[in-house]
MMTF fields as JSON, N, C-alpha, C and O atoms, coordinates in Angstrom:
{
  "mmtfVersion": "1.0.0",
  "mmtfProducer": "UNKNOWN",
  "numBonds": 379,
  "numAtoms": 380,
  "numGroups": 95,
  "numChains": 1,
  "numModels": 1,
  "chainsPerModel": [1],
  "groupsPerChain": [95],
  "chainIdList": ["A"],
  "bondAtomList": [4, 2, 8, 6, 12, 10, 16, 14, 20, 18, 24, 22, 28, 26, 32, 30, 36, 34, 40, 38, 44, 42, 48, 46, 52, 50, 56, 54, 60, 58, 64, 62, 68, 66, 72, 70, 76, 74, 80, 78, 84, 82, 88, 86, 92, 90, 96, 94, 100, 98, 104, 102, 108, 106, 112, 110, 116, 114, 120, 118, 124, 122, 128, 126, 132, 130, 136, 134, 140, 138, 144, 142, 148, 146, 152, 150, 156, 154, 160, 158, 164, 162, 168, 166, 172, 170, 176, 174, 180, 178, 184, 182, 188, 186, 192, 190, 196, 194, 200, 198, 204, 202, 208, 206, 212, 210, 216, 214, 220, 218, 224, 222, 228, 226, 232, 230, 236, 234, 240, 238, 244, 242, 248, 246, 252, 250, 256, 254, 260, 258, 264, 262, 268, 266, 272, 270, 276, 274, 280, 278, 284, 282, 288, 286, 292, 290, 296, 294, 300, 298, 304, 302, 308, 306, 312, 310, 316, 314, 320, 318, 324, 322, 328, 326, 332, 330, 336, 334, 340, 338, 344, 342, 348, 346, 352, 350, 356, 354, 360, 358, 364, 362, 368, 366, 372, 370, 376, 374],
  "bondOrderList": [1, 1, 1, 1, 1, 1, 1, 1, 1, 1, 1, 1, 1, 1, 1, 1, 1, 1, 1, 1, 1, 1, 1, 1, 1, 1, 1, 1, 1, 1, 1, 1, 1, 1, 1, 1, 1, 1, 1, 1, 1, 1, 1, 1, 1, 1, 1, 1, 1, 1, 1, 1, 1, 1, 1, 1, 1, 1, 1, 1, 1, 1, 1, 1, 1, 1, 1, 1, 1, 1, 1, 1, 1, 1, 1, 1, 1, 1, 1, 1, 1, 1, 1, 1, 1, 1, 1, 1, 1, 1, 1, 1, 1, 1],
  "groupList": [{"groupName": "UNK", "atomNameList": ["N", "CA", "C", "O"], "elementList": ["N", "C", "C", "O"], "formalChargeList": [0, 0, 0, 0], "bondAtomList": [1, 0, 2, 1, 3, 2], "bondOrderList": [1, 1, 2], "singleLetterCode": "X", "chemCompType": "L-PEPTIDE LINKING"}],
  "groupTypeList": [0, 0, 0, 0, 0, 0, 0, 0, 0, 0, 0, 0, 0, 0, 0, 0, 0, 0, 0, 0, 0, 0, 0, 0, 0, 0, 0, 0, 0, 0, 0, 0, 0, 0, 0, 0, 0, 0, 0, 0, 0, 0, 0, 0, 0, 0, 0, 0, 0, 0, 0, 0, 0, 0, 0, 0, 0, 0, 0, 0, 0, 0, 0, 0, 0, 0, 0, 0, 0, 0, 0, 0, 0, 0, 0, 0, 0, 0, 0, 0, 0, 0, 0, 0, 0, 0, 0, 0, 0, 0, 0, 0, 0, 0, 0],
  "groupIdList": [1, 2, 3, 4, 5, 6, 7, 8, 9, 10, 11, 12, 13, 14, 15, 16, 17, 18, 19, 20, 21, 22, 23, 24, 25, 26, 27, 28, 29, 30, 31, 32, 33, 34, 35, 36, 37, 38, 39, 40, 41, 42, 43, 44, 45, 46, 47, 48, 49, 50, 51, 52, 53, 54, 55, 56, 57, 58, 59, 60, 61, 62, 63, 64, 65, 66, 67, 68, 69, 70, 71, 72, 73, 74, 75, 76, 77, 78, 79, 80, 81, 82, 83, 84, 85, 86, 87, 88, 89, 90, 91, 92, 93, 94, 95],
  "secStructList": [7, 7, 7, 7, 7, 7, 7, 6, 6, 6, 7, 3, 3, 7, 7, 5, 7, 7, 7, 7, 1, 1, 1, 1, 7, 3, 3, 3, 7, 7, 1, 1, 1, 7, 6, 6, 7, 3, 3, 3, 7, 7, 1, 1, 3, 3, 3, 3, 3, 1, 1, 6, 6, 1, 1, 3, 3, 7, 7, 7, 6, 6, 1, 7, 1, 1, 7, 3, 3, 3, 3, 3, 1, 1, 1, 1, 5, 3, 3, 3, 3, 3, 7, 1, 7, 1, 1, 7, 7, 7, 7, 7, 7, 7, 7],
  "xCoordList": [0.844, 0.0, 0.893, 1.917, 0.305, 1.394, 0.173, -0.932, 0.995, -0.154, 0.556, 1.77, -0.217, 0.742, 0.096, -1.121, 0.811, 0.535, 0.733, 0.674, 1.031, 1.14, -0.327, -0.766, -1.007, -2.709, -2.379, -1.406, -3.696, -3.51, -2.042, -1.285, -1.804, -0.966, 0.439, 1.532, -0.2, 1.113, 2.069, 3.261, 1.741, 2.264, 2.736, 3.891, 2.443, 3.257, 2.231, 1.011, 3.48, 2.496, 2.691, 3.827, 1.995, 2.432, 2.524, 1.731, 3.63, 3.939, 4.417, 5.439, 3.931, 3.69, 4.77, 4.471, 6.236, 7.194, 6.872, 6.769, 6.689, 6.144, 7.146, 8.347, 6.673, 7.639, 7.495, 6.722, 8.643, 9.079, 10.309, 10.883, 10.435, 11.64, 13.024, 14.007, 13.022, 14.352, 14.201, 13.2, 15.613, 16.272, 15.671, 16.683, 15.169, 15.198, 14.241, 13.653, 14.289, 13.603, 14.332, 15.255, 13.709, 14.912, 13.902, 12.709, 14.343, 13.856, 14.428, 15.563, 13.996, 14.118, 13.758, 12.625, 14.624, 13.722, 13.624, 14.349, 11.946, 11.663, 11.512, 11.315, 11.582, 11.897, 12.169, 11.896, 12.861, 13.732, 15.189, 15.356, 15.869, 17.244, 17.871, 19.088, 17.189, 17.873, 17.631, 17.954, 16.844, 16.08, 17.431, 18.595, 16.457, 17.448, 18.931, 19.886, 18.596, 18.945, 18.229, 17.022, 19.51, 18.363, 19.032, 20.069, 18.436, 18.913, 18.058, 16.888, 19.096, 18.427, 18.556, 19.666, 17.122, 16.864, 17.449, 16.883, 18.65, 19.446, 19.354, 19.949, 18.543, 18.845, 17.859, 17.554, 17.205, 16.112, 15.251, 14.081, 16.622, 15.629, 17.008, 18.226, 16.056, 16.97, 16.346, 15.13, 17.105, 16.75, 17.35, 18.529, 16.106, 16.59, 16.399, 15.644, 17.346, 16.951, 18.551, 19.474, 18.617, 19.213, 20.631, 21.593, 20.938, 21.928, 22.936, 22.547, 24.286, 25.224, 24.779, 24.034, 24.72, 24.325, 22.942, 22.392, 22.458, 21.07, 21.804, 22.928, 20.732, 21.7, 21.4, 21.911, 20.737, 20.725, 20.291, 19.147, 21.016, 21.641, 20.76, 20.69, 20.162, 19.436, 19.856, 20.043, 19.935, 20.768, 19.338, 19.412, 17.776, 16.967, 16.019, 15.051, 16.44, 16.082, 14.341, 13.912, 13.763, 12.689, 12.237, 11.159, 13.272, 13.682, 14.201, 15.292, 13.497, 14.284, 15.771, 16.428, 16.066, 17.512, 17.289, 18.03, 16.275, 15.847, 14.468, 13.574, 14.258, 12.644, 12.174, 11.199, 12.66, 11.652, 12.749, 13.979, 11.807, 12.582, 11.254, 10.037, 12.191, 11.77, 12.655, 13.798, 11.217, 11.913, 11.064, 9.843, 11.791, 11.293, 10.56, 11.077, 9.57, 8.273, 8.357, 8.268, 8.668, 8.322, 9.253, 9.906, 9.394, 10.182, 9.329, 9.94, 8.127, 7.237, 6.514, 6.112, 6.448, 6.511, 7.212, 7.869, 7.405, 7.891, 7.192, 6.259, 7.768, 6.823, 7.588, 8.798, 6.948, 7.034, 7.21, 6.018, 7.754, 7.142, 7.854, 8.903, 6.916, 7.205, 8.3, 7.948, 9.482, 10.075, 9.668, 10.623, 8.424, 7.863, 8.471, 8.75, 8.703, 9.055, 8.623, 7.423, 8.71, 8.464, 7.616, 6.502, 7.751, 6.768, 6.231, 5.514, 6.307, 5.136, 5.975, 7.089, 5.367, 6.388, 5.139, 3.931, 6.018, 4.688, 5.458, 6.673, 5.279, 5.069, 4.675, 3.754, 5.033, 4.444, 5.42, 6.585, 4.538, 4.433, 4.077, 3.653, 4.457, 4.082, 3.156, 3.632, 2.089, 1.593, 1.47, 0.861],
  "yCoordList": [-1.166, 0.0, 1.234, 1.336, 2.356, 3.524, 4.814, 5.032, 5.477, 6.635, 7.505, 7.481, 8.652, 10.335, 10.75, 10.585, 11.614, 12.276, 13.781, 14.238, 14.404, 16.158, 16.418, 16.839, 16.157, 16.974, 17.601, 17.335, 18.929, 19.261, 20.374, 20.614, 20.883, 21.219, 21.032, 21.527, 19.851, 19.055, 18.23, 18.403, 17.47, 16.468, 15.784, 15.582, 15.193, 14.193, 12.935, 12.915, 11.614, 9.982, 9.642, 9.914, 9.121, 8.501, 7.144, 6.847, 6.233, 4.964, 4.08, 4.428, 3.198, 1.944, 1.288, 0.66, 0.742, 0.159, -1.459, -1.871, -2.492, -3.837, -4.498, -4.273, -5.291, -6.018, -7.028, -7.85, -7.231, -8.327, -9.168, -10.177, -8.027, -8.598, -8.406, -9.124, -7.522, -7.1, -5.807, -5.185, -5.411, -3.94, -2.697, -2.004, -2.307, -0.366, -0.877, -1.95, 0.519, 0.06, 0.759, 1.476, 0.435, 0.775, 1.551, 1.247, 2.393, 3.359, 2.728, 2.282, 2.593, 1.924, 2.285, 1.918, 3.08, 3.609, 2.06, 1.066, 2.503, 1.145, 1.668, 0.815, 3.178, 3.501, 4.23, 5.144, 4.559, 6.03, 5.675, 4.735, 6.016, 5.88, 5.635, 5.455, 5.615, 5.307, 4.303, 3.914, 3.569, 1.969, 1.053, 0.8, 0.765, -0.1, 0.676, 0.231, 1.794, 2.858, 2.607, 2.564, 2.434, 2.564, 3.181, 3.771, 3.093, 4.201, 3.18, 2.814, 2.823, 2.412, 3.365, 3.838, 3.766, 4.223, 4.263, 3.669, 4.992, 4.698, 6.014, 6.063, 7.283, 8.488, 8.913, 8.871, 9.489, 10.258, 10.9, 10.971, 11.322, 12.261, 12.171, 12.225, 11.996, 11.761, 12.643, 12.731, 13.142, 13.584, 12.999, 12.752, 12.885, 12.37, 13.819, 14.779, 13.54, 14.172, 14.571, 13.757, 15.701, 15.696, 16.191, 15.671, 16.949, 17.492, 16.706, 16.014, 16.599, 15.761, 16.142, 15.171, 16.659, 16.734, 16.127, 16.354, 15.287, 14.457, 13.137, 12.738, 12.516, 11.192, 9.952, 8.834, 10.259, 9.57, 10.385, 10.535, 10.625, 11.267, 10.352, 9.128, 11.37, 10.372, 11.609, 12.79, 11.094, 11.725, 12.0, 13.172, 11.378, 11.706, 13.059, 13.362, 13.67, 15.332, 15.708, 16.793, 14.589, 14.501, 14.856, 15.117, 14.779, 14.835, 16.204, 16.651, 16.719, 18.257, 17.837, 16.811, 19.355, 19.183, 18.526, 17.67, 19.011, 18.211, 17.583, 18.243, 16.541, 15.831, 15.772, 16.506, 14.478, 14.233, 14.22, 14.178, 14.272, 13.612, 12.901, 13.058, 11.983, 10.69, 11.039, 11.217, 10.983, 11.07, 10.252, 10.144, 9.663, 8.648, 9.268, 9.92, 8.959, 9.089, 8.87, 9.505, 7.188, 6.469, 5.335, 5.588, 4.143, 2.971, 2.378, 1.914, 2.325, 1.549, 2.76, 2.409, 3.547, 4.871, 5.731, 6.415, 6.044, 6.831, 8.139, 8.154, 9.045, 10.556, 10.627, 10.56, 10.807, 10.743, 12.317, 12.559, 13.2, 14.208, 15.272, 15.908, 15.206, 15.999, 17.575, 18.512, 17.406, 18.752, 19.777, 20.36, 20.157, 21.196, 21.257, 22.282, 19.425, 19.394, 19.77, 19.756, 20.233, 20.633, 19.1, 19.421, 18.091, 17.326, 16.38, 15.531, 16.208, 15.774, 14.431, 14.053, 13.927, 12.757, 11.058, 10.839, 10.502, 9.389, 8.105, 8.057, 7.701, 6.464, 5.086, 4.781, 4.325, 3.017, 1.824, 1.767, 1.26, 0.23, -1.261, -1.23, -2.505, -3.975, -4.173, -3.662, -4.75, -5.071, -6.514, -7.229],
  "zCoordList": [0.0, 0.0, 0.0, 0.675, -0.994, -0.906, -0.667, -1.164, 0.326, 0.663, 0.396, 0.597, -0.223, -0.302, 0.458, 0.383, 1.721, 2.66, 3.282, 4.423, 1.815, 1.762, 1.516, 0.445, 2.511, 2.628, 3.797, 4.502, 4.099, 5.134, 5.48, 4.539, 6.639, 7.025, 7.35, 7.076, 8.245, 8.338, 7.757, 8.012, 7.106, 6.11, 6.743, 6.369, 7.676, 8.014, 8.263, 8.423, 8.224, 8.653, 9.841, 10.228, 10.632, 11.723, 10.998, 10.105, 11.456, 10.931, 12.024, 12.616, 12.304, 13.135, 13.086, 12.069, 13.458, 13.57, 13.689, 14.844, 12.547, 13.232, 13.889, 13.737, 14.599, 15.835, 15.533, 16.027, 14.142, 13.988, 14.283, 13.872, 15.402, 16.592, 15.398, 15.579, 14.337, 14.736, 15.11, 15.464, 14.95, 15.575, 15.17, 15.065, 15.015, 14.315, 13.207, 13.079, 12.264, 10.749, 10.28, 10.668, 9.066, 7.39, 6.462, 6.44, 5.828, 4.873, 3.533, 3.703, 2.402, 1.359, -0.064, -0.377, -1.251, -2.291, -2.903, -2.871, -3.647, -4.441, -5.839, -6.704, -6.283, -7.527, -7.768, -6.991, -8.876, -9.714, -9.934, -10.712, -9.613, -10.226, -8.893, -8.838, -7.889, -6.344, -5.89, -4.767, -6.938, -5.954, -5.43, -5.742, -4.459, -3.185, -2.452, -1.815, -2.843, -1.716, -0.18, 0.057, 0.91, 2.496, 3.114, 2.811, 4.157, 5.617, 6.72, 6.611, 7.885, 8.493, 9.762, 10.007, 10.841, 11.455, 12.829, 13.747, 13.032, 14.288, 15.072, 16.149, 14.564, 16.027, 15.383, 14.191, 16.635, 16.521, 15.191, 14.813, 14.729, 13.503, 12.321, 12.486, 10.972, 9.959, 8.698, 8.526, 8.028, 6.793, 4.972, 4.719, 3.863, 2.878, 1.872, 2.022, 0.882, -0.144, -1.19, -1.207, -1.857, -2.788, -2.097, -2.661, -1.163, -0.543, 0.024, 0.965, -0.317, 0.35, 2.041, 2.169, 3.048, 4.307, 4.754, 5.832, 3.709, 4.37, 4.803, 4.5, 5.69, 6.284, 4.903, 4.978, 4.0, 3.005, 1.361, 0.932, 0.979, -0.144, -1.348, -1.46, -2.143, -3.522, -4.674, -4.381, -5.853, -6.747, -7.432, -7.802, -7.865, -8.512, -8.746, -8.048, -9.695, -9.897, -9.184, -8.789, -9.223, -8.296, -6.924, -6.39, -6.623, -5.039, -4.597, -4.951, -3.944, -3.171, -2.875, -3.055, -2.226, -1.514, -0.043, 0.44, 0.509, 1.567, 1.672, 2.2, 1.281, 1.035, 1.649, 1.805, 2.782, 3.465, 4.997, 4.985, 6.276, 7.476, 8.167, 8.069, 8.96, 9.599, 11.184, 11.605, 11.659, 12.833, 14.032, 13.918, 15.221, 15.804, 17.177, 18.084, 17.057, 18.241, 19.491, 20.541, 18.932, 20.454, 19.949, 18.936, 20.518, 20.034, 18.939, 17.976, 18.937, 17.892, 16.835, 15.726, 17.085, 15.975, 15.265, 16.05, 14.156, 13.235, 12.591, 11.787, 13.057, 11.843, 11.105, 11.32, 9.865, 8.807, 8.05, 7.862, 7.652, 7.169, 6.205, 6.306, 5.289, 3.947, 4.419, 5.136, 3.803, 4.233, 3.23, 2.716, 2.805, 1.835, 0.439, -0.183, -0.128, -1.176, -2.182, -1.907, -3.538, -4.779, -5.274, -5.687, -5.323, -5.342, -4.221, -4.753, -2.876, -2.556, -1.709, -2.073, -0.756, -0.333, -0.455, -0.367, -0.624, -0.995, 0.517, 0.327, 1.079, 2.015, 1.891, 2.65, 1.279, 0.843, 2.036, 2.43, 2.194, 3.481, 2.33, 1.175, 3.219, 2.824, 4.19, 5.203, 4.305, 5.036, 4.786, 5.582]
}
């Protein structure tokens, strides 16, 4: 399932961490010229996008200088949220 979640004000997802008993979670592109690009989730707050100073760097002209950040809630939550990109941040989950 993929949700775009720049409605509203905020833009951001709340995202559910499943406890599938491993460690942290992982951020993962699944398309453009960055697929299977990750970042896995180790401090509080992380940022992606086009700028060598994001904690995960994507080269696709699509992508702001700073896209998106992910930043951690709680141990089993993740916010999610659009950094006022030029197009829009999309969230897609496997359930």
């Amino acid at each position: 399932m993929t949700d775009k979640f720049t409605t509203g004000e905020h833009n951001t997802a709340v995202v559910p961490i499943p406890s599938s008993g491993q460690v942290g979670a992982k951020v993962v592109v699944v398309e453009g010229p960055d697929v299977g690009a990750s970042l896995v989730i180790t401090r509080a707050r992380h940022t992606i996008g086009r700028h060598p100073t994001n904690d995960l760097v994507l080269s696709d002209p699509a992508v702001s200088l700073v896209h998106l950040e992910v930043q951690r809630a709680t141990r089993d939550l993740l916010l999610v949220r659009d950094a006022q990109s030029t197009n829009g941040a999309w969230w897609g989950r496997t359930v």
